[in-house]
C-alpha positions as CSV (number, residue, x, y, z in Angstrom):
1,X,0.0,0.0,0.0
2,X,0.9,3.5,-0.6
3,X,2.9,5.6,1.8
4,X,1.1,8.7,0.3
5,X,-2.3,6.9,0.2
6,X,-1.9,6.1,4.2
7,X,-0.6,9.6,4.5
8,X,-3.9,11.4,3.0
9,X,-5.5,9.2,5.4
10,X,-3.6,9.9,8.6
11,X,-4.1,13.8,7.4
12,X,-8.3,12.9,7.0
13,X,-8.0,11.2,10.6
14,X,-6.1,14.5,12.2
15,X,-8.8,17.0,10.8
16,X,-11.6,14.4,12.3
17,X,-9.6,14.6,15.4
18,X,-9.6,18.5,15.3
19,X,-13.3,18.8,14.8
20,X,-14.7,16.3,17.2
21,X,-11.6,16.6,19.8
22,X,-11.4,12.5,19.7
23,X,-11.5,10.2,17.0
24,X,-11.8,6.4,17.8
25,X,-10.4,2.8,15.6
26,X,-13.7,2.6,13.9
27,X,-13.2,6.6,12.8
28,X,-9.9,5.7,11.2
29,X,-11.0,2.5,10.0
30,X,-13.8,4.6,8.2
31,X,-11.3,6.8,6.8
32,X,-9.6,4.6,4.8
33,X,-12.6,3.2,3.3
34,X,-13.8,6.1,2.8
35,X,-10.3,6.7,0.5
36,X,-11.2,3.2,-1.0
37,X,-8.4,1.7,0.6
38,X,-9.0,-1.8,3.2
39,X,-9.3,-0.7,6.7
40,X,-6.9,-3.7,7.7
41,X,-3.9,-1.0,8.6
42,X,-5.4,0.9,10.4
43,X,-2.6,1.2,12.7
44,X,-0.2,2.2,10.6
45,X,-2.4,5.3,10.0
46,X,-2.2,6.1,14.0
47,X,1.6,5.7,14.2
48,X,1.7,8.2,11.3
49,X,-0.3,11.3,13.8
50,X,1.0,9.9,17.0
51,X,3.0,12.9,17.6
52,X,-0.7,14.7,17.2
53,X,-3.0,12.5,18.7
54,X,-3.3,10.8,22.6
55,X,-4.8,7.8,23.5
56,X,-6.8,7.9,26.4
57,X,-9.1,5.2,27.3
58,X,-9.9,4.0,23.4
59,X,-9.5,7.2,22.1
60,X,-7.5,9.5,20.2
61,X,-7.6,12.5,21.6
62,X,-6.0,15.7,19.3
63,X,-3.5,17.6,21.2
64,X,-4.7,20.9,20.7
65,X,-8.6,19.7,21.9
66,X,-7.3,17.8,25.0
67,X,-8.8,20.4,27.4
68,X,-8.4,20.8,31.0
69,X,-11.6,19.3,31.7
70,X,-10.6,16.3,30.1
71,X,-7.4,16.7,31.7
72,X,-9.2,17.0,35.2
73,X,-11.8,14.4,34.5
74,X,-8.1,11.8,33.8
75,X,-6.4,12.9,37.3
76,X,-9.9,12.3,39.0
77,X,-10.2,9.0,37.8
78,X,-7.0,8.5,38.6
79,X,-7.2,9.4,42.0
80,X,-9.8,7.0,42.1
81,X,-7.5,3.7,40.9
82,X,-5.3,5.2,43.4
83,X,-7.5,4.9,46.6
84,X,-9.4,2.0,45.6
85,X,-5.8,-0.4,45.1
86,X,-5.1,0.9,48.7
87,X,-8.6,-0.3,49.9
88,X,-8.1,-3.2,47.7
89,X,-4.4,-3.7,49.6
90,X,-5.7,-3.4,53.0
91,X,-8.5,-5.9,52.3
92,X,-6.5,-8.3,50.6
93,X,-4.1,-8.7,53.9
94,X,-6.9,-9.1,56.3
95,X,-8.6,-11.8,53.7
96,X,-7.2,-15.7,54.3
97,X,-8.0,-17.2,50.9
98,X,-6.1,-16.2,47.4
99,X,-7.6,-14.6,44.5
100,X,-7.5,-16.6,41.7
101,X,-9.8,-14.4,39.2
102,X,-7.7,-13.0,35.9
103,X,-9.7,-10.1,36.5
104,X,-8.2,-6.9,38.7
105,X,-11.4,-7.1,41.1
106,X,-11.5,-8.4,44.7
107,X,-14.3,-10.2,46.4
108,X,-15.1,-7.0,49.0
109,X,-18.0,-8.4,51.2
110,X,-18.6,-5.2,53.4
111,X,-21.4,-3.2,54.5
112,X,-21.5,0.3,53.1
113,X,-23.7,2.9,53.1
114,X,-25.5,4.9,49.8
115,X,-26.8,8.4,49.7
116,X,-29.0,8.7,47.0
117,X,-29.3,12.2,45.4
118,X,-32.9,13.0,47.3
119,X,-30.6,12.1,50.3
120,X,-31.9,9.1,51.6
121,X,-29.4,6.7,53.1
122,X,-29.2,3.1,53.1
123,X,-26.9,0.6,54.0
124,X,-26.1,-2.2,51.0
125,X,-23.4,-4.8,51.4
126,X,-20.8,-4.7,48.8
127,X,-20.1,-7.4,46.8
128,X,-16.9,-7.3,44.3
129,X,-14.8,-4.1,43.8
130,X,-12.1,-3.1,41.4
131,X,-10.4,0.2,40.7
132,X,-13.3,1.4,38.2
133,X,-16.5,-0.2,39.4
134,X,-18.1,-1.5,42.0
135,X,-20.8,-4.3,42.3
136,X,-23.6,-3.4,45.4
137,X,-26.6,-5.7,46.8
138,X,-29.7,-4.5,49.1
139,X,-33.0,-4.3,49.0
140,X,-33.1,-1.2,46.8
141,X,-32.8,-1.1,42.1
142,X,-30.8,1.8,41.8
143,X,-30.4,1.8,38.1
144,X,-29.7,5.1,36.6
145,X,-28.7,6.8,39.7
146,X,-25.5,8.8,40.7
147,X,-24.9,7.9,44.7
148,X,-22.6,8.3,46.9
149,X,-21.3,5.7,48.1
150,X,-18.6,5.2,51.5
151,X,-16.3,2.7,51.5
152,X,-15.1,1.2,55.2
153,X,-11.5,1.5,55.6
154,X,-9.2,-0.7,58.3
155,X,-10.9,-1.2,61.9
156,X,-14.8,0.1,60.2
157,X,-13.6,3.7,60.2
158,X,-14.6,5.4,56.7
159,X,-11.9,5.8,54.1
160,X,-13.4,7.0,51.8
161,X,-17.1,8.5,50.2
162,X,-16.6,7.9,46.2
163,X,-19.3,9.4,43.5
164,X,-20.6,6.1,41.7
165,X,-23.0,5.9,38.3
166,X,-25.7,2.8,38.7
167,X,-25.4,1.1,35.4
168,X,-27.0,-2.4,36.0
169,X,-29.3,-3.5,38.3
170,X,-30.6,-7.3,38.5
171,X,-32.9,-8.9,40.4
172,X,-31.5,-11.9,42.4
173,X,-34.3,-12.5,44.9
174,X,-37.3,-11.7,45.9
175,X,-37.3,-8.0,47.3
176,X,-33.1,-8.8,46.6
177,X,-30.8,-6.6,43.7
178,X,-27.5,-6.2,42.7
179,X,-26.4,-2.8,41.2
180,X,-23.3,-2.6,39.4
181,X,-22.0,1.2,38.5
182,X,-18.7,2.7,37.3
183,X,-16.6,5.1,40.0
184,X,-17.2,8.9,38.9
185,X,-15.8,11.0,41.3
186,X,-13.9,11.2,44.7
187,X,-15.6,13.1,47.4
188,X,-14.0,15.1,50.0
């Protein structure tokens, strides 16, 4: 295949990236159809812009369009992964057996509390935690709600109160659900 034809391409993909601040794989792959060429090197047409482009969590972000709140929205999540592999740390020294999922999540059997955002509280056990997500079950489907949610630390004191998004709930019982949501923000 032609340098110059991968070239037109990679320049296509940067102007994408300039307009929507992100492109993703299927955008490039797009692009070189869209030139009549196979989508199969697709890659080759990302390490062409890499000096313009950042990959952040499955996207190519353009340089010039990686704002601060992007930027913020990173070092929160961050901050996040951070606290949680020291919860995740602590629990995994007090726990006797071995985790022996591939997965980066730990069985995290605690009670918790969850403040829902017209304030009520209620106290849901936890069931698996990892350093994006958490997996919650109680009496109460919380699907499409932001709560927040605190996290016991060593000897039941609180370590810390995290912002979480509800994305699944399932019903496992009568009157019984588990909700499974993605970490948003850490609270003060």
């Amino acid at each position: 295949m032609a340098e110059s034809s991968l070239q037109s391409v990679a320049d296509a993909v940067v102007k994408l990236a300039q307009r929507q601040s992100f492109v993703t794989a299927n955008d490039v792959k797009a692009e070189l159809r869209l030139a009549g060429l196979n989508d199969a090197p697709w890659k080759d047409v990302v390490a062409l812009v890499q000096e313009t482009l950042i990959l952040r969590q499955g996207r190519y972000y353009h340089k010039d369009s990686y704002n601060p709140r992007v930027q913020k929205e990173h070092a929160q999540q961050l901050a996040i992964q951070k606290t949680i592999r020291k919860l995740i740390r602590q629990h995994r020294s007090r726990s006797k057996g071995d985790e022996r999922r591939g997965q980066q999540r730990v069985d995290f059997i605690q009670p918790v509390k969850v403040r829902t955002e017209d304030g009520k509280e209620f106290a849901l056990l936890s069931r698996d935690l990892s350093t994006t997500g958490v997996r919650l079950l109680g009496t109460k489907r919380l699907l499409g709600q932001k709560v927040q949610l605190e996290l016991p630390g060593a000897d039941g004191q609180p370590l810390c109160r995290l912002s979480v998004r509800i994305l699944w709930t399932c019903a496992v019982g009568d009157d019984l659900f588990e909700n499974g949501g993605n970490f948003v923000e850490l609270l003060a």
